[in-house]
VOLUM-711072 format. One record per residue (C-alpha): x, y, z. Coordinates in steps of 0.05 Angstrom, whole numbers, padded with zeros to 5 digits, always signed. Each point is the difference from the previous one (the first is absolute). Example, Ala and Ser with C-alpha at 12.3 -4.5 7.8 and 13.67 -1.06 7.14 Angstrom:
+00246-00090+00156/+00027+00069-00013/
***
This chain:
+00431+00460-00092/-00004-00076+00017/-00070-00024+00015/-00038+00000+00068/-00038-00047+00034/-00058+00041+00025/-00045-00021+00060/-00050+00041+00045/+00035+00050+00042/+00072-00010-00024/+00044-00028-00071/+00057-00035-00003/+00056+00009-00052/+00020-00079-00004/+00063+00024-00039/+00027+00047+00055/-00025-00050+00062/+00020-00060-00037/+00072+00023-00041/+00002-00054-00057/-00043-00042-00033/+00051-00054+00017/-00021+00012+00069/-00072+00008-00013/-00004-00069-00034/+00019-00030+00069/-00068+00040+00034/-00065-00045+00011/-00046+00028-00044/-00045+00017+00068/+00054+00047+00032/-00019+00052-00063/-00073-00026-00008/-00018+00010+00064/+00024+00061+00039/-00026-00009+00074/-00040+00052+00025/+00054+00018+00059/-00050-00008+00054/+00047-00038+00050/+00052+00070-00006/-00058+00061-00001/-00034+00025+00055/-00057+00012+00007/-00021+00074-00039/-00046+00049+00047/-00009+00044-00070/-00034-00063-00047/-00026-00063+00051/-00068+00001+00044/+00003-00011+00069/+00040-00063+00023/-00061-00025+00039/-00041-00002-00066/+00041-00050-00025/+00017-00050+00037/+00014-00059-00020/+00030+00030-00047/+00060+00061+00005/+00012+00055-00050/+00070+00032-00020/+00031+00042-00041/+00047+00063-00008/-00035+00071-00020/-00021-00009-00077/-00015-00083+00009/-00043-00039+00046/-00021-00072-00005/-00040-00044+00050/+00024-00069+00012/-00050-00055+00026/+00035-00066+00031/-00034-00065+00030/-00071+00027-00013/-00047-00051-00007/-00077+00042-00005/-00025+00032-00063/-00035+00049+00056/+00072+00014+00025/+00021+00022-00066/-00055+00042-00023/-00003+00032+00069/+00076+00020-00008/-00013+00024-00076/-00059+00049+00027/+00049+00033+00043/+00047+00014-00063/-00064+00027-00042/+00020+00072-00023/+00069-00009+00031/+00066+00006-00051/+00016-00071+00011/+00044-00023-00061/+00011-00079+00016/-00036-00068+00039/+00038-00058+00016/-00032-00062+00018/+00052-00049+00025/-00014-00066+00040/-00074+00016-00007/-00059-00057-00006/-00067+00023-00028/-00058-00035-00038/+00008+00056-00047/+00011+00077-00003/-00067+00042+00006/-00011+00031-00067/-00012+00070+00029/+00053+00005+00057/+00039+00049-00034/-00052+00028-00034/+00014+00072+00019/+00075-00006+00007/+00047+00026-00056/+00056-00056+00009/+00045+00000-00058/+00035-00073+00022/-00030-00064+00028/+00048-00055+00021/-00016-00061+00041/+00051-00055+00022/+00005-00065+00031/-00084-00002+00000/-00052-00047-00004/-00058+00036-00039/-00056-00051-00027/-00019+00061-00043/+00021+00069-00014/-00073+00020+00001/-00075-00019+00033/-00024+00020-00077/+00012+00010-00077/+00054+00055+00014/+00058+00014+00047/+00028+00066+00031/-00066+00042-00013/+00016+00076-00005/+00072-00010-00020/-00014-00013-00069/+00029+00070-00026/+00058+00005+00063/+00030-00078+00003/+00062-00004-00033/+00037-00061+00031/-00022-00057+00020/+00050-00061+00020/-00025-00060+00035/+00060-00048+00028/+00001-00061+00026/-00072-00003+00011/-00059-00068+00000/-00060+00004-00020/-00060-00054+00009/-00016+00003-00081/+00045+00032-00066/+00003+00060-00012/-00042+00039-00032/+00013+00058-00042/-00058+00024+00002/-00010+00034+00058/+00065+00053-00028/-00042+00008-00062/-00021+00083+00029/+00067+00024+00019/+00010+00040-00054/+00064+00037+00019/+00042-00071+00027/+00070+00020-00023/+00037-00061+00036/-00028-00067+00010/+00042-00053+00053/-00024-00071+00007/+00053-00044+00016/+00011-00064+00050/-00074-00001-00003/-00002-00075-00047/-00030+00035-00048/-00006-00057-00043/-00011+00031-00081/-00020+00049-00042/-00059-00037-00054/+00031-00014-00068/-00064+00032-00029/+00024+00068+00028/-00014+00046-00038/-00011+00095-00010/-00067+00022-00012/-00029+00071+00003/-00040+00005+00061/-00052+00056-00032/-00025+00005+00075/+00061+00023+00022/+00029+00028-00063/+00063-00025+00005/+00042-00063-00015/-00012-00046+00047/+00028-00075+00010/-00037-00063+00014/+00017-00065+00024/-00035-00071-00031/-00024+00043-00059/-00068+00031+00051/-00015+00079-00006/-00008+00002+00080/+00067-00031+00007/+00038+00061-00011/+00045+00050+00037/+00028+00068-00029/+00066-00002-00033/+00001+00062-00032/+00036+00036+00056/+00041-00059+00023/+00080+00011+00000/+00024-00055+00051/-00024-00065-00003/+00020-00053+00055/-00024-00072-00005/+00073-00040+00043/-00002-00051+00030/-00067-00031-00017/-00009-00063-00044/-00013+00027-00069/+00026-00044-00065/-00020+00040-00046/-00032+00067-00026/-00048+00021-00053/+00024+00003-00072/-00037+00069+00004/+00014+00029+00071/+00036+00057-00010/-00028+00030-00067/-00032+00048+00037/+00048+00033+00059/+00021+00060-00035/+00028+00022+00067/+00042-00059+00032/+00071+00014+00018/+00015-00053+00051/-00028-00070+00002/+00023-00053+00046/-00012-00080-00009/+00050-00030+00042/-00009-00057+00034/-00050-00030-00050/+00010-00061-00037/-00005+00032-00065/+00055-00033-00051/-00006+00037-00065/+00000+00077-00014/-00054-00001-00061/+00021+00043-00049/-00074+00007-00010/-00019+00023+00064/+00048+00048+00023/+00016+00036-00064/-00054+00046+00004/+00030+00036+00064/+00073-00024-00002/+00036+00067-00033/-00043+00044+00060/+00011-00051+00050/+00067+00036+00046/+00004-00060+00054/-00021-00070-00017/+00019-00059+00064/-00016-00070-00026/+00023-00067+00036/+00065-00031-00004/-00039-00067-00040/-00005+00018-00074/+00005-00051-00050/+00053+00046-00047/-00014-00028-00075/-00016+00038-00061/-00069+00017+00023/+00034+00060+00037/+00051+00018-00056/-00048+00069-00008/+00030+00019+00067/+00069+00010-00020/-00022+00056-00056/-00042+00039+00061/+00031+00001+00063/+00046+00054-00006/-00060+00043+00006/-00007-00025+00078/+00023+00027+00062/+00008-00062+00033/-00025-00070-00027/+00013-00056+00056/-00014-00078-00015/+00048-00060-00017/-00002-00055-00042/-00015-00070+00034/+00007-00037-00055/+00027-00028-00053/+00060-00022+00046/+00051+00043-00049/-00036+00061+00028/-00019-00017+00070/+00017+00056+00038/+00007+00051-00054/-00031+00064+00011/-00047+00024-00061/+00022+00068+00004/+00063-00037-00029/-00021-00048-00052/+00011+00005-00069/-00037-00018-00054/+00040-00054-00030/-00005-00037+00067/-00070-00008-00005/-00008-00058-00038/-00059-00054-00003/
***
């Protein structure tokens, strides 16, 4: 049985969709990160939305065992948390928030929902919360959350994602997120018993990545992660980096995950020297490693899924 992408209300076998990894390797990374929520093609579902009129601005749709509510142009926190109160109780799954402009998200405006997936595009958010905490009351029911192409008035701050304890697939990219602190680092979060991580090396700088098996950060401006990021994602499959000016694949830093990693996108920029030789040993255990070698000029071009070890020389 090849492996399946899994997302709220459907999965998708990427080797019977997609026939060869030979094809697959020509697939931006967001096609199989982010699976739209199919609101333009369902109608609306009688059986799982509230009342039209409850809604607006915003529309709901769905087929019989998925609904999602999708929110465009709204520009009023009161807007929003009116439209969530009319989903309270109801077996909505999904909220999209595309083309949206907010000061921030009320803490409690789905407090009382049970979404499972939060995405919100093409927004202008100055924070994702009034308070200490965002998404209050999906802490043990969030499982995806992807923010794309999205500006904020300040960076971003982890900290508010520090309660959802059951995030299984985390999606910031085109956002300019700028970098992850060199002084990352895995702590036990006795509060929370679990393994948290933190960002610049502060206990309240810290999100759950326990649970986390996709982890998207294209398209933003990174240069470089933590030595120790991943020493702690016992579940990551899928991790996607494309589109960040990142030039060396530390041995260091993605050992830790790289045999349980099954799809790994990085950008088309490496610097290919003996600093990646470790690859070459490893990634036969991959699904699908994408990335190319931008230097030295002998390997311009070159694919890494490719390269042997002898060619990586410094």
């Amino acid at each position: 049985m090849r492996p399946l992408l899994s997302f709220i209300g459907f999965t998708v076998n990427i080797t019977t969709a997609l026939p060869s990894c030979r094809t697959m390797t020509q697939i931006p990374a967001s096609l199989i990160l982010s699976i739209p929520l199919m609101l333009n093609v369902w109608p609306f579902s009688k059986e799982l939305c509230p009342p039209p009129e409850t809604l607006e601005p915003c529309r709901c749709q769905g087929n019989k065992s998925y609904a999602a509510v999708l929110c465009e142009d709204v520009f009023s926190e009161d807007d929003l948390t009116s439209v969530m109160t009319a989903i309270k109780d109801k077996p909505i799954d999904g909220v999209e928030l595309r083309s949206v402009s907010m000061r921030y998200i009320p803490e409690d405006a789905f407090d009382g929902t049970n979404l499972k997936s939060i995405e919100i595009v093409n927004s202008s958010i100055m924070s994702l919360s009034e308070n200490d905490h965002a998404f209050k009351g999906l802490e043990d029911t969030l499982l995806i959350l992807r923010v794309i192409n999205c500006s904020y008035a300040s960076v971003w701050d982890w900290t508010l994602l520090e309660r959802l304890n059951k995030l299984k697939e985390l999606e910031i990219s085109n956002s300019n997120l700028l970098e992850l602190e060199d002084d990352f680092h895995l702590f036990e979060a006795a509060a929370f018993g679990q393994e948290r991580f933190a960002i610049g090396g502060e206990i309240t700088s810290s999100i759950a990545c326990q649970k986390l098996h996709t982890l998207g950060l294209s398209q933003n401006k990174i240069e470089e992660l933590p030595a120790d990021m991943f020493t702690q994602m016992p579940k990551l499959r899928f991790l996607f980096l494309e589109g960040n000016p990142i030039l060396i694949v530390d041995a260091k830093t993605f050992q830790p995950v790289w045999n349980q990693l099954k799809i790994i996108f990085l950008n088309n920029a490496l610097h290919c020297d003996c600093r990646m030789s470790w690859m070459t040993e490893m990634k036969e255990k991959l699904r699908l490693l994408q990335g190319a070698c931008s230097s030295p000029p002998r390997l311009r071009g070159r694919k890494i899924a490719l390269l042997k070890s002898e060619e990586l020389v410094c």
